[in-house]
Each structure stands twice: as C-alpha cells, then as structure tokens.
C-alpha positions as CSV (number, residue, x, y, z in Angstrom):
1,X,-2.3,-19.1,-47.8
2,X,-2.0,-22.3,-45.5
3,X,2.3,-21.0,-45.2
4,X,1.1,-17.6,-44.0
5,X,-1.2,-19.1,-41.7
6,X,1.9,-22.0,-40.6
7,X,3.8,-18.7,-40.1
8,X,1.6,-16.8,-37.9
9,X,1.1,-20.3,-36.4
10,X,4.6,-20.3,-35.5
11,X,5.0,-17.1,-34.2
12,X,2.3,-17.1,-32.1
13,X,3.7,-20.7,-30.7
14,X,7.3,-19.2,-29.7
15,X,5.2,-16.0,-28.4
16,X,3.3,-18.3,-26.2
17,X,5.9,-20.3,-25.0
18,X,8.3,-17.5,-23.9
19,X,5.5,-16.0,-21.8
20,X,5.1,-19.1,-20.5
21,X,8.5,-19.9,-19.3
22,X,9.9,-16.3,-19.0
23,X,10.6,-15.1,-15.8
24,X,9.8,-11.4,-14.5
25,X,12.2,-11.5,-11.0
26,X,9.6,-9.0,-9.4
27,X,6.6,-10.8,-9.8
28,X,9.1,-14.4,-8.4
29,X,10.1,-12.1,-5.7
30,X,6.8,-10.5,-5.1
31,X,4.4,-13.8,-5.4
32,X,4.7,-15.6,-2.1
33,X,3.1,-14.2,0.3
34,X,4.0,-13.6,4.0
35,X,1.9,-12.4,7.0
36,X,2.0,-10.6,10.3
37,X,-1.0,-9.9,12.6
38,X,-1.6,-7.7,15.8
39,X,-4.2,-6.4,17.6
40,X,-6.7,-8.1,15.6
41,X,-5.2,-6.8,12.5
42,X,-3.8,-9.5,9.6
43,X,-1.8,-7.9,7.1
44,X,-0.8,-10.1,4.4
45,X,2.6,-8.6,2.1
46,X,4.5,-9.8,-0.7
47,X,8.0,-11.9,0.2
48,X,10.2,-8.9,-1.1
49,X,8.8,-6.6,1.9
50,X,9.7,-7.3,5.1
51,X,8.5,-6.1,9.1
52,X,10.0,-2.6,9.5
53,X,10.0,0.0,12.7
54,X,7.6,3.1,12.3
55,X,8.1,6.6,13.6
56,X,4.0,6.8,14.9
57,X,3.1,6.2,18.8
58,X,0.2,4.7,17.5
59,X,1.7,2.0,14.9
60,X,0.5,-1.5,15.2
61,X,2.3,-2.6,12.5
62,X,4.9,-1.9,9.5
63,X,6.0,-3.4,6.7
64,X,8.5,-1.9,4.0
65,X,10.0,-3.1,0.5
66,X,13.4,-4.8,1.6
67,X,15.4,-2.8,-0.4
68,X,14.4,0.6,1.2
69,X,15.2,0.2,4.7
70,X,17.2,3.1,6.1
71,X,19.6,3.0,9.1
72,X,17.2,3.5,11.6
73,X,14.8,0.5,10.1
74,X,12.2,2.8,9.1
75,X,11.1,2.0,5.1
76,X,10.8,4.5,2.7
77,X,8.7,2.3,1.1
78,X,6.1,0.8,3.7
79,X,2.6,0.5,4.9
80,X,2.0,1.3,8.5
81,X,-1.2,0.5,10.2
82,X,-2.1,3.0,13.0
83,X,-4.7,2.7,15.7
84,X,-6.8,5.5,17.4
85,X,-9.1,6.4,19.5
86,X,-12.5,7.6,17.5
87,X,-13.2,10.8,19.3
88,X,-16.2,11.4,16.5
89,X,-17.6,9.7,13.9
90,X,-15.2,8.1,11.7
91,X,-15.7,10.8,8.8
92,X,-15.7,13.7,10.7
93,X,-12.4,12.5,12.4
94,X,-10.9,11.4,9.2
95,X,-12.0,15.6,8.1
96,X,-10.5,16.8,10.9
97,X,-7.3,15.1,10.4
98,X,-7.3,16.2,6.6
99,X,-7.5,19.5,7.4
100,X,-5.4,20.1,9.8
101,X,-3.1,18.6,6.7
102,X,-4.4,21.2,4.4
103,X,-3.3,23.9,7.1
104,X,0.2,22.5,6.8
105,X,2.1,23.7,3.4
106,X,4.8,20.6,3.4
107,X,1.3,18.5,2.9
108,X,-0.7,18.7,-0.3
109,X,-4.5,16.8,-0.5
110,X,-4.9,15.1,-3.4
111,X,-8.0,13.4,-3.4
112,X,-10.6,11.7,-0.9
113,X,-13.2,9.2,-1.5
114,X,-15.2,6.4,-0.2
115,X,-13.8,2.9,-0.5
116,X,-14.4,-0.9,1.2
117,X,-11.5,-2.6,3.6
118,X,-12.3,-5.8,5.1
119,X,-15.9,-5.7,4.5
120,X,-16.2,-2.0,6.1
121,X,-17.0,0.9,4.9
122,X,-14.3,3.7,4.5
123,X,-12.3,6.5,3.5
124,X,-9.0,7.4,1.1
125,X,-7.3,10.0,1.1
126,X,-4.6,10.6,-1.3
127,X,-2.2,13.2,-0.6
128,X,1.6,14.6,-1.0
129,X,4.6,15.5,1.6
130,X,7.7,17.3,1.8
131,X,9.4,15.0,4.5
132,X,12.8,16.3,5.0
133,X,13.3,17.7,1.5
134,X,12.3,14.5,0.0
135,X,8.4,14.6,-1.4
136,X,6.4,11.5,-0.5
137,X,3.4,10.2,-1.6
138,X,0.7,8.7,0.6
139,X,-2.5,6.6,0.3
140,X,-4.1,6.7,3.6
141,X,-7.4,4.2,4.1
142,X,-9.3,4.8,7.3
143,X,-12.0,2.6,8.8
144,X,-13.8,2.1,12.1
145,X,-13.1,-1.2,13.7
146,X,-14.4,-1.7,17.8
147,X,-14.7,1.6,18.4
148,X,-11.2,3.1,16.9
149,X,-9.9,4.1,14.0
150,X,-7.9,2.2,12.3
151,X,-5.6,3.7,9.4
152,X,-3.7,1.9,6.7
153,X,-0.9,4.3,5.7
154,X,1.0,3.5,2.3
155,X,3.7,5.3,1.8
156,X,6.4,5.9,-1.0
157,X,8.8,8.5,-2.6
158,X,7.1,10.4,-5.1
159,X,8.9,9.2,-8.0
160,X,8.5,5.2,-6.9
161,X,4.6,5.8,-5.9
162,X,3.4,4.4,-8.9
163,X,5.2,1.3,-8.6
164,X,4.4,0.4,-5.7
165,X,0.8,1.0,-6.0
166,X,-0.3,-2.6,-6.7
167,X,1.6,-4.1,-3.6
168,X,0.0,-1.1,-1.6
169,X,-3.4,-2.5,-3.3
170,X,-2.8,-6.1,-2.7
171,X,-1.8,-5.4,1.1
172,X,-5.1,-3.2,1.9
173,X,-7.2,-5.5,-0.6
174,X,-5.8,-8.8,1.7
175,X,-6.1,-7.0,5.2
176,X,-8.4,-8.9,7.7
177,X,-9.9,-7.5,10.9
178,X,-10.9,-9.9,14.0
C-alpha cells in the first residue's frame, strides 16, 4: 500500500512540476498587458495585439492580433471602438441598428442580450457576416457614455472566433470610461 501511495505521490510530483515550469507561448505572449486611450476611452489589450487602422468614420480606436494585419493595416482580428451620436435611447438605437442588419442578407443575428461594461448598463449583440466572401464573426457591446453611444466591436473570422473570444472578453472586461 505505502508503494502505491509513493507512486501516485510521484506522479502527481512530476505532474505538478511540469505545470509549473511549462510554458504555453500564447499565454507568455498574451500576459503583459499594453494600453491605449482616447476620447475618454482606456482600452487595455494583450502584448501579442497591437494598434491597427479601422475602415469606420466613427472609430476611436483599434486594436488587432499582430499576426492578422493585412496590407492596408486593417486586422482581421481586432476590436474597434466606435463612437456615435445617440439619436434615441440607447436600446432603441442599438434595435434600430440590428435591424437594419437583419434587412441585410450578408448579415446574420445571432443573439442579443443585456450585459455590464465599465459599470454601465448595456447591450450584446452577436451576429455573423459575409465580408467579401470571407464570413466573420462579431460581438458587438453598446453602452451610453455622455450622451453617445459608444460601441465595442470584436471582430474575427469565423473559424478563429472562438479563440479569440477570451482576449475579446479580457479587452471589454478591462475597458474604462472617463
């Protein structure tokens, strides 16, 4: 009995141990943390992402995973925080902006619910795109900040969504609003 238990012993030593010392290159690449802020907006992002260009007039700012930069320095993979004018309450506008998706077929609604950014109440919506051919995911987060609209915009292939989706997390979970 006490050889079986100086077996498991054992094991469970060189288990701990590796796990300990073993190194996952995404999480080293991934766990510092860098920051950019704008227009009251602080978005915090992991080391392996860096400040991208966006295609939106009404972009503060953009980040994208390094390694997906295209030749005009737009990411495939990215979060882009937008700012409107609120023409309406903020759920009514965010309604109005989903359905005028829902009369678009490259655009496919997935899912809307309520959620908390930076101490504020707001909205997700979780939908699908055909962007040139390619199909994109998206997690959109809208919340009212002084009057505007502000939405965070996280945005992947399809087929590298999934993936990404605790970076997207962490940035909307670390945002802060002044």
């Amino acid at each position: 009995m006490k050889k079986y238990l100086l077996i498991i012993f054992v094991i469970l030593a060189v288990i701990f141990v590796s796990g300990c010392l073993g190194e996952n290159v995404d999480d080293k690449n991934s766990s510092e943390v860098q920051s950019i802020s704008k227009g009251g907006v602080l978005l915090k992002y992991p080391s392996n992402w860096v400040v991208s260009e966006s295609t939106s007039n009404h972009s503060l700012l953009s980040v994208s995973a390094a390694d997906s930069i295209d030749s005009s320095k737009v990411g495939q993979v990215n979060v882009n925080v937008e700012e409107k004018e609120l023409t309406s309450p903020l759920d009514t506008f965010v309604n109005q902006t989903s359905a005028s998706l829902n009369n678009d077929p490259s655009y496919d609604l997935i899912s809307t619910g309520g959620v908390k950014v930076a101490g504020k109440d707001g909205i997700e919506v979780i939908y699908k795109s055909d962007v040139n051919g390619t199909m994109k995911m998206h997690k959109a987060v809208w919340f009212e900040n002084n009057g505007k609209a502000i939405v965070v915009l996280c945005s992947a292939p399809e087929n590298q969504f999934e993936d990404n989706l605790n970076i997207f997390n962490f940035i909307i979970g670390n945002i802060q609003i002044s």
